[in-house]
N, C-alpha and C positions, 0 to 999 in steps of 0.2 A: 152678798150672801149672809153676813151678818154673823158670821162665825166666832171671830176675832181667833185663830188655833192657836197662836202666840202666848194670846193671852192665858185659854182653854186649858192647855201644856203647863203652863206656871202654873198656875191654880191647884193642877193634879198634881204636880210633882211635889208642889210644895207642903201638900197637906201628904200625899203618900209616903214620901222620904223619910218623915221623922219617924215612920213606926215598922218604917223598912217593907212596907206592904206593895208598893209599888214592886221589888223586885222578888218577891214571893209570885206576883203574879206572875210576871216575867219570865221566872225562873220553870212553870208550866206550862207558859204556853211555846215556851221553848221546846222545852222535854216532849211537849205533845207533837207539834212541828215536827222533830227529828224524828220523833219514833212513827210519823206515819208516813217515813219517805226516806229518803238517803240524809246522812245526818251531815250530809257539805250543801249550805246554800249555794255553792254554784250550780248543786244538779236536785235543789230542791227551794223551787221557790216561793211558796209558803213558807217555809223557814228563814230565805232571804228576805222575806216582806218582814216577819217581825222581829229580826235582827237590825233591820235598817228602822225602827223603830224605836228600840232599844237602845239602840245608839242614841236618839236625839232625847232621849230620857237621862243618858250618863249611866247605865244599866253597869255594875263593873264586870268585867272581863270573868273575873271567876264565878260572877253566877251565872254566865253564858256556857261557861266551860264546862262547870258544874251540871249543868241541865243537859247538855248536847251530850257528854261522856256518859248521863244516865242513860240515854236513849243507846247508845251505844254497845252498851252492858249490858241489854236487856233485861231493861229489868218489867218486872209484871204489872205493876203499875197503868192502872186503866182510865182513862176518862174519857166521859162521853161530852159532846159538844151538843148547847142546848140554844135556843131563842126562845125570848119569855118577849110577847108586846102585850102594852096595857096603854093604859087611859088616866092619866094625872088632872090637877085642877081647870077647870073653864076651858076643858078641851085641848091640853098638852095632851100628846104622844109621847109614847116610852119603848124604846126597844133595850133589850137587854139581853146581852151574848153570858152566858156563863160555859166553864169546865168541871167537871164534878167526878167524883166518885163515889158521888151518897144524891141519888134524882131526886129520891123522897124529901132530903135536907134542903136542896136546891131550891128547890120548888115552895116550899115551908116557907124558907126566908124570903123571896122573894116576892110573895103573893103576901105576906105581912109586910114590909115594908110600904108595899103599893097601898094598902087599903088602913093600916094606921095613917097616912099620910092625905088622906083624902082622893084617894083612887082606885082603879079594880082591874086585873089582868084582863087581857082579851084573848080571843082567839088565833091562832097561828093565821096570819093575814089580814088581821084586822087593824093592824097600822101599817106595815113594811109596805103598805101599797102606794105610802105615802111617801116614803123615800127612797131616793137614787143611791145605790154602793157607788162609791167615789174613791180615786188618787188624790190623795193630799200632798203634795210637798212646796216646803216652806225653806226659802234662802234668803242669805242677807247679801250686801254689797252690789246688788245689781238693782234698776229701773227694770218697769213694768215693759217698756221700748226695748230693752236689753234682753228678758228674757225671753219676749217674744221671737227678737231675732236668731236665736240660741234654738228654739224648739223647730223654726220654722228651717232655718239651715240643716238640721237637723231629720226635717220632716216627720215632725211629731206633731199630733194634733193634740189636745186641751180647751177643756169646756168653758174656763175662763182663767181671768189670770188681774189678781187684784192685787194691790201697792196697801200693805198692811201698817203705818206706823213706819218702823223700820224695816220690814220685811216683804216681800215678793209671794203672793202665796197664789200654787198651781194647781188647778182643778183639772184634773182630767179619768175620763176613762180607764176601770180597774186594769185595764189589758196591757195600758200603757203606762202602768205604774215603773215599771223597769227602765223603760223605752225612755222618759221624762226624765231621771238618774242618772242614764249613758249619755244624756244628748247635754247637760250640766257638766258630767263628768270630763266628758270629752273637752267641752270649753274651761276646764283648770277647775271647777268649783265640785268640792269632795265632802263639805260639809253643808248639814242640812236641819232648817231649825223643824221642821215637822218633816215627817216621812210617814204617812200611812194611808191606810184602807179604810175608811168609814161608811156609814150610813147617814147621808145625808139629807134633810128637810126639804121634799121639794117648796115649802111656804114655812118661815116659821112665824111662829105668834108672841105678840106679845101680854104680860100677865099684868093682871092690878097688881096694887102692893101687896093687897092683902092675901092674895093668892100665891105670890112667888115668894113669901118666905119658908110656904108649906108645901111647893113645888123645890126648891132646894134642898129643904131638909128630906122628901122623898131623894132627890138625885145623890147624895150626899150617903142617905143609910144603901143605896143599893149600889153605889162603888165601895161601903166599908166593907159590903159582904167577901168572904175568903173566897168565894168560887164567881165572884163575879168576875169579868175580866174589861167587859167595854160599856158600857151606858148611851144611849145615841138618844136625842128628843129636837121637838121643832121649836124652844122656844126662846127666844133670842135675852141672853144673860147681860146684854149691853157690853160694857168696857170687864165685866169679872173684877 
């Protein structure tokens, strides 16, 4: 699949963390989670998905607390949940999830960033048609044979299951995104180097050179954005 998420996760984290932006996001899409359901991920699991996300980020505890206690409080605080696809260099696909409380803003930046960079939004369906929503989780300390036996005792199904470098990394069905964690859990293993929800490329492509330095710097300005929260595309960044 050509993902590398190991590597994908370093990359973000490493450029997010210095300017604390990663847990800004976080810190909303928590607050937003909680406030649209019960604020205990045991009896809200949208908020248990990107908790167990947050986790494999190192998110800390107080801005977890922070955000879920807002929800809490009621406070007025509104945002709306948006999808922007578009069309980057030689034929990349772009999806982009944002959270907002200013559409008009959202929308501004993200539609410049696409077209300063050599691209142009599309219509609501004019890429997502090209991608699978996928469970991603990624463990260390076990073989591809190990964790097959684990899901299978288990009886959990999964669309593939690839030997990453050092990592194990599990593709399956959003439904079973839970089901794939209890059946790990169960077998002793409590920590997880990826845990999420994606959009994933059913093909991805690869760029010239001269094309993917200006396909990066688009992926690059529209995860700097404040309201952006996920970025998804089909086109394979090698080793990152």
């Amino acid at each position: 699949m050509g993902r590398k998420w190991n590597n994908i996760k370093d990359r973000k984290a490493a450029k997010d963390v210095n300017t604390s932006r990663i847990y800004a996001k976080f810190g909303r899409e928590i607050y937003v989670a909680a406030k649209s359901g019960e604020p205990d991920p045991e009896l809200n699991q949208t908020l248990r998905v990107v908790l167990e996300r947050a986790k494999t980020y190192n998110v800390p505890k107080t801005i977890i607390d922070r955000a879920i206690e807002k929800a809490k409080g009621g406070s007025e605080e509104n945002y709306d949940e948006l999808r922007y696809e578009g069309f980057g260099p030689n034929g990349s696909m772009i999806i982009v999830d944002a959270l907002t409380n200013n559409v008009n803003r959202t929308v501004s930046e993200v539609r410049s960033a696409f077209t300063k960079n050599g691209g142009n939004m599309g219509v609501n369906g004019s890429v997502s048609y090209m991608f699978d929503a996928t469970a991603v989780i990624g463990l260390e300390g076990k073989t591809e044979d190990e964790v097959l036996e684990i899901l299978m005792e288990a009886d959990v199904d999964a669309r593939d299951i690839i030997e990453e470098e050092d990592a194990v990394i599990i593709y399956a069905e959003p439904d079973q995104f839970h089901a794939v964690q209890e059946a790990f859990r169960n077998a002793g293993i409590t920590e997880f180097t990826v845990a999420e929800l994606t959009m994933l490329a059913q093909n991805d492509i690869t760029l010239p050179e001269e094309s993917m330095a200006q396909f990066e710097k688009m992926i690059d300005t529209l995860e700097d954005l404040e309201d952006v929260q996920q970025v998804y595309h089909n086109v394979d960044l090698g080793e990152e």
